[in-house]
C-alpha positions as CSV (number, residue, x, y, z in Angstrom):
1,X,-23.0,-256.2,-45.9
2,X,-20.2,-258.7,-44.5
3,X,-16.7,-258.2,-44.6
4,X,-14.6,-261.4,-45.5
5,X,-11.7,-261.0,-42.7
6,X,-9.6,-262.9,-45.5
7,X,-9.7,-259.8,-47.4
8,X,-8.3,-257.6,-45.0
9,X,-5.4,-260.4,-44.2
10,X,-5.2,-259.9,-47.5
11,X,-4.3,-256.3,-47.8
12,X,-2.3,-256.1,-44.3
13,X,0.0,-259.3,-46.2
14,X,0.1,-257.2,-49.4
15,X,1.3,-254.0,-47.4
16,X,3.6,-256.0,-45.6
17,X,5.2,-257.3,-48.8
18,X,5.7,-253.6,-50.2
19,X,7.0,-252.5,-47.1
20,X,9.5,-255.0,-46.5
21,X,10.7,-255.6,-50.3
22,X,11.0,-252.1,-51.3
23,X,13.8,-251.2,-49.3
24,X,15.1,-254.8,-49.3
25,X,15.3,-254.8,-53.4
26,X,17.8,-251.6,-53.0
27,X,19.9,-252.8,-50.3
28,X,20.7,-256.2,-50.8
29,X,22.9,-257.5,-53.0
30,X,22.3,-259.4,-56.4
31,X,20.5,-262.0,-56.9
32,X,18.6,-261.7,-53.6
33,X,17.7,-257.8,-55.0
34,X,15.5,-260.3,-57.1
35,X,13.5,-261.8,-54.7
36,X,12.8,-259.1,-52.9
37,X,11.2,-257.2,-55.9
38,X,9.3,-260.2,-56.8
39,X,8.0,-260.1,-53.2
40,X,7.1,-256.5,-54.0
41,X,5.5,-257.3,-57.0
42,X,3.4,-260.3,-55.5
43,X,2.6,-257.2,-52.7
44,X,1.1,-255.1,-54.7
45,X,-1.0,-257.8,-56.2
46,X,-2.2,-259.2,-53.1
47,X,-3.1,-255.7,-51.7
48,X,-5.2,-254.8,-55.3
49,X,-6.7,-258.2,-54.9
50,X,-7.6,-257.7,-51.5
51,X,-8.8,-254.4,-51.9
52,X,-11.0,-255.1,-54.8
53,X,-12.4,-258.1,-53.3
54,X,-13.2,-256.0,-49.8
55,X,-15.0,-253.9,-51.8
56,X,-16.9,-255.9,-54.6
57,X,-17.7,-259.0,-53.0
58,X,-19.2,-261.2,-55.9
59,X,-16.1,-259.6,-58.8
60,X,-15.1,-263.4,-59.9
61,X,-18.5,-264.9,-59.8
């Protein structure tokens, strides 16, 4: 079983996104509070897609 290295770029760019927006959406000031929860949001989808594609290689084929 290989590991596609994307993947985990993947996840490590997802967590970074969480880590860095969450705060971020609670301390700065409208409308930037925006962007940072969209970055969370794109985060935690990057990190579930990342995740699921470490794990089940062949999901969208």
């Amino acid at each position: 079983m290989t590991i596609g290295y994307q993947y985990i770029a993947l996840i490590i760019a997802g967590l970074a996104g969480i880590a860095w927006g969450l705060p971020a959406a609670h301390r700065l000031k409208s409308p930037f509070d925006i962007a940072a929860a969209a970055i969370v949001l794109c985060g935690v989808v990057a990190f579930a897609l990342g995740v699921l594609l470490t794990f089940i290689p062949g999901f969208f084929k």
